[in-house]
Phi, psi and omega in degrees: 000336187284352182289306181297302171335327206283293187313284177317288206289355184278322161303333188226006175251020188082334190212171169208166205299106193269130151305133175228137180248154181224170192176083212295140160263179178187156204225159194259159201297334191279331182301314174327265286244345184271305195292293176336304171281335168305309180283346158310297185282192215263294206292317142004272209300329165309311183276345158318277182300321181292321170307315168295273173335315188264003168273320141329282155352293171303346211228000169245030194046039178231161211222111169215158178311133336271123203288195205212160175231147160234154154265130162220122150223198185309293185299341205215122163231151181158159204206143191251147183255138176264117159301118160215206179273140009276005180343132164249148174304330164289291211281333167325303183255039105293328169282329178276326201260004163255020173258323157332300182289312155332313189299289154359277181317328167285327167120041180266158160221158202271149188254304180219172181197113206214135200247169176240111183230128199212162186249126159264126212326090190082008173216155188261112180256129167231162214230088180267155187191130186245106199296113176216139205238172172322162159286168099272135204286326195062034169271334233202095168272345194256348175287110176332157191240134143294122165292340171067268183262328210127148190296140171266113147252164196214130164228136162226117173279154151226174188228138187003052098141033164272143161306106185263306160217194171212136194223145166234148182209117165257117191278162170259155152249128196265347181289146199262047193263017196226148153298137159338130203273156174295150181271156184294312168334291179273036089325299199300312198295300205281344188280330165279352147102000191298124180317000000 
């Protein structure tokens, strides 16, 4: 009964209880091994090079399909790509968990990877987000720690169980046990591998 109760009352009093759901998650060595080869292979590397092209672009002021947003303040940089055409819901979530994988390669380790399911006015929103943070030796405390880029996050949204953007966003650490963060440009050249 309490269900029903919850449910009626969420129809007819205006407002509701927003439910949040949370849940780490974890993917099988063959969805890794998929993902790999796709970034290996021409549609990888094609989709790979249009998301870097059009971030550039963007940044001369043209705007092209799938269009790309920045984030820029002191502390924070980073840019979300809008599910379009040519985008497939395969090749979207193959970019994402193979800009993840990419991260690796940089000299990060994934911290955390974890999903969000929340009610958005009237659409069911999920949030998947992999978290990453620098290697650090912890040997040499008097010593600066390199930051490398900065802390990573990776988000891929949806609105009722559609591909909505996808976002990367890297924070600085400002304090002064850390080296100067690396410029976000050349993140963007290592994380897209561009020549």
């Amino acid at each position: 009964m309490k269900f029903i109760d919850s449910l009626l009352g969420n129809l007819f009093s205006g407002k509701s209880n927003r439910e949040v759901i949370r849940e780490n998650f974890s993917r099988s060595k063959q969805d890794e091994q998929e993902v790999t080869l796709w970034l290996e292979g021409e549609e990888g590397a094609e989709t790979l090079k249009m998301v870097y092209d059009n971030y550039h672009l963007l940044q001369a002021g043209v705007n092209k399909k799938p269009e790309i947003h920045l984030f820029q303040s002191s502390y924070a940089n980073g840019f979300a790509v809008i599910y379009s055409d040519p985008f497939t819901m395969e090749s979207f979530s193959k970019l994402f968990f193979g800009l993840g994988q990419r991260m690796l390669q940089l000299g990060y380790r994934k911290v955390s990877m974890d999903r969000k399911i929340d009610e958005l006015n009237d659409q069911v929103r999920t949030t998947e987000k992999l978290y990453f943070k620098p290697l650090t030796s912890g040997d040499n405390y008097s010593e600066k720690i390199d930051q490398l880029f900065g802390n990573v996050s990776l988000e891929k949204i949806y609105l009722d169980n559609k591909p909505d953007y996808l976002k990367v966003l890297v924070t600085l650490y400002s304090d002064r046990q850390y080296h100067e963060a690396k410029p976000f440009d050349q993140f963007m050249d290592k994380l897209f591998k561009a020549d």
